[in-house]
N, C-alpha and C positions, 0 to 999 in steps of 0.2 A: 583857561585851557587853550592851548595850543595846538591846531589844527594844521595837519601837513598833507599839500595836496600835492599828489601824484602825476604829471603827466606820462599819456603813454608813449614810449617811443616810435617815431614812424621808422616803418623798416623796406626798405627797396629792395627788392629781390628781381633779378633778372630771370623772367624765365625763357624767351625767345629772343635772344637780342637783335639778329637779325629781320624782323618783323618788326621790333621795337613791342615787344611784350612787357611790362614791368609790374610790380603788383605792391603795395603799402597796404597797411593796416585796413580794411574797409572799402578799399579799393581794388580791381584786376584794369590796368589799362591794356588793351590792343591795339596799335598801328599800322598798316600796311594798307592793300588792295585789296578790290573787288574781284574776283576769277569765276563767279557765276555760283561761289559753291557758300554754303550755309555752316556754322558753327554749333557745334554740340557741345553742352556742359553737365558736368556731372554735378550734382546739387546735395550737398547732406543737409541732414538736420542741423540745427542750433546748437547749441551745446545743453542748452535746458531742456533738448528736449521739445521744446514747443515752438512748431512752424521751422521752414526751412531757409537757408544760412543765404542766399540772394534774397533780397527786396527790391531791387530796379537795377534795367538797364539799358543804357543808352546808348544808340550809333548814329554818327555824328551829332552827335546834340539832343536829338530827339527818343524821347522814352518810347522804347517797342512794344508791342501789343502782346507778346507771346508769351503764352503761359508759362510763369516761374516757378508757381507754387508746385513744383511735382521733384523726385527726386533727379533727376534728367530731362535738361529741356533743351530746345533749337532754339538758336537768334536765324530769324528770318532776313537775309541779306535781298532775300529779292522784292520785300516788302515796299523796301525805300528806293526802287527804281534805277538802282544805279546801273551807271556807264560800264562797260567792262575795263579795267584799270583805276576805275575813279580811284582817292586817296578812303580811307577808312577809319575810323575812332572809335573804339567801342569801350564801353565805362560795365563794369560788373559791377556793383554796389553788394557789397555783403558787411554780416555782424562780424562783428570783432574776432567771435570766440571761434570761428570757423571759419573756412574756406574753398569757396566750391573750384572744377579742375575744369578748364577746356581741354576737352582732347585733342581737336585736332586744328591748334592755332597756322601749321605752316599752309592751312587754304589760303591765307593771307600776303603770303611771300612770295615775293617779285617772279614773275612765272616768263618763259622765254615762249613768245607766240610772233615773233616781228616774220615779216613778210618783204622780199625785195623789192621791190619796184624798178630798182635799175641798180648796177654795178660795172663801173668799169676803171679801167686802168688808163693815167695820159702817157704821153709819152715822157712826159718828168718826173714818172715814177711819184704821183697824186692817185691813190685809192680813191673814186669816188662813189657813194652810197645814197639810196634814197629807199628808206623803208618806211612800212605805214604797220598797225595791228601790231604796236610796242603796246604794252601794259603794264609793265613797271620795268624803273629802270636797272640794267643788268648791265658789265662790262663785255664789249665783243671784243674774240682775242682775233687777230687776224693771222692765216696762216698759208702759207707758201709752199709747191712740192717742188720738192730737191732732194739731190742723193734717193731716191727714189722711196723717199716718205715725206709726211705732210708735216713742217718744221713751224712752232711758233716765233713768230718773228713782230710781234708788234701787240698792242689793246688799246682800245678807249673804253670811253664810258657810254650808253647807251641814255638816250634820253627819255624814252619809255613814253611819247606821246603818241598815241594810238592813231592817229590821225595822218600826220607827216613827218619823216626827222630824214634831216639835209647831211651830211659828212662828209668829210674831204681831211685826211689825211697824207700826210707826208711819208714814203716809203723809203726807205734806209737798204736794200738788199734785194734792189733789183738787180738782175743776173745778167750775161751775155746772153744771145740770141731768145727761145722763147722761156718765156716767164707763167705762171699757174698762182692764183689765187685765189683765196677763199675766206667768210668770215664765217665764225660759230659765235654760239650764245649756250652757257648749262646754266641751270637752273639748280634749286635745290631736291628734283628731284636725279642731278649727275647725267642726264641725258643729251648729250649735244644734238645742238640745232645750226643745221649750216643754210650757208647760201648756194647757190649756184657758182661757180667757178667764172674769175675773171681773169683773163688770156692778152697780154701785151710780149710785144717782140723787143729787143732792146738791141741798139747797136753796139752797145758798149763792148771793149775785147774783151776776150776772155781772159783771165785772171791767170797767174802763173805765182811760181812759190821760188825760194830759194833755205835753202840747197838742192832743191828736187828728190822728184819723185827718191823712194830709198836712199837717199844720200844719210849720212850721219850730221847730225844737230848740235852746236854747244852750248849758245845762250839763247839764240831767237829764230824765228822763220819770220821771211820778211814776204809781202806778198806784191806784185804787180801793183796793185791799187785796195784800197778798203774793198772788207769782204767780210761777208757771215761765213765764221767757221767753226769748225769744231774738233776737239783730239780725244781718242779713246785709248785708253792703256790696250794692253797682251788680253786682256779678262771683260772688253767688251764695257767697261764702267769709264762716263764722261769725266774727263778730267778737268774742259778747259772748254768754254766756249764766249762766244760775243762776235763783236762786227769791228777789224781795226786792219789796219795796213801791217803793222809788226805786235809778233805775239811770244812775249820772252817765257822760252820754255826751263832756263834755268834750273829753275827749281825741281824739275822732272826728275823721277829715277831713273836709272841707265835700263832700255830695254827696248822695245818696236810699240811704235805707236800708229795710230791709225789716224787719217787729217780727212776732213771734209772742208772744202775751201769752191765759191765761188760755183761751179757745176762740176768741177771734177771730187776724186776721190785718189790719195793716196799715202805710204809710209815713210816715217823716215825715225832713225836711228837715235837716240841718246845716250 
């Protein structure tokens, strides 16, 4: 007789990819941080029927004390003492035929709580930053007010150690005379988190365009010197932006556009 044996296939399913959630046959793995807050799972039965569909589980390494066997249980995060931000690993062990739910895995997801310490601008247009109270790491977008709104002009990456993080960045779209800056952090709850506003003067002249203000355009606008700028059609929709000395508007349709250039504001013709 000839006997044929079966393997089961292992199946990877993403369910938070941003946490680093993943789950296989017998497995739920979880990744991310600590934020102070606790994990809830929903627990069915087996599929026999008999006892319910977790048997162990583990964060970072170590098998937790919390009662499984009910249909709804808590992983106790504060049990294991951790740091706010530590890193996190949590192992669900279940049977095969089932599979229990965490509901609310994004407690784990990199959260914005950083604190400034210091912020300021040199005169060579170097952002410099010292914050402490990062808990996971998050990209800050840096943003500059001009044309009399807060325009993003630059990101890094945040290094999420709770403790100290150093930054010095190179700024591209410092202006003539004063200058306004700012950095934010969102999270996956969409709520920005800024800093305090840092303030440098700049000698640089002011920037000037050609053809000028209303004049009519055929292939480019050339500018004084590199510059953040921006063009908007007749309907208020951005057509065209970035940081350059000449910006070939060619391909524009014929009609009035609107230029943000440098700290002024004005039109010109296609």
């Amino acid at each position: 007789m000839i006997r044929f044996i079966t393997t089961r296939a292992t199946i990877l399913l993403t369910i938070l990819a941003s946490v680093g959630v993943s789950a296989k046959a017998g497995t739920i793995l979880l990744e991310g941080n600590y934020h102070g807050k606790n994990l809830y799972v929903q627990n069915p039965f087996a599929s026999e029927g008999v006892g319910f569909c977790t048997f162990e589980v583990k964060v970072n390494g170590q098998v937790t004390t919390d009662e499984i066997n009910s249909s709804a249980f808590e992983i106790d995060l504060s049990f294991f003492q951790l740091a706010l931000g530590s890193p996190v690993e949590i192992r669900i062990s279940h049977k095969d035929d089932c599979k229990p739910k965490v509901v609310n895995p994004e407690v784990l997801k990199p959260m914005s709580t950083f604190e400034v310490a210091s912020l300021g601008i040199t005169k060579e247009g170097q952002l410099k930053m010292t914050t402490t109270n990062e808990t996971g790491k998050l990209p800050y977008v840096i943003e500059q007010f001009r044309w009399n709104k807060w325009v993003e002009v630059g990101e890094f990456e945040g290094k999420g150690d709770p403790e100290k993080n150093n930054y010095e960045i190179q700024l591209t779209t410092v202006h003539s005379g004063p200058n306004r800056f700012r950095v934010k952090q969102v999270d996956h709850r969409s709520k920005p988190r800024y800093s305090f506003e840092a303030k440098v003067t700049s000698p640089l002249p002011e920037v000037t365009f050609q053809p000028g203000d209303g004049k009519k355009v055929t292939d480019a606008i050339n500018f004084s010197s590199a510059t953040l700028y921006e063009i908007y059609n007749a309907y208020g929709n951005i057509v065209a932006k970035g940081v350059d000395k000449r910006v070939d508007v060619s391909g524009l349709e014929k009609g009035t556009y609107y230029l943000n250039y440098g700290i002024q504001t004005a039109t010109f013709k296609k």
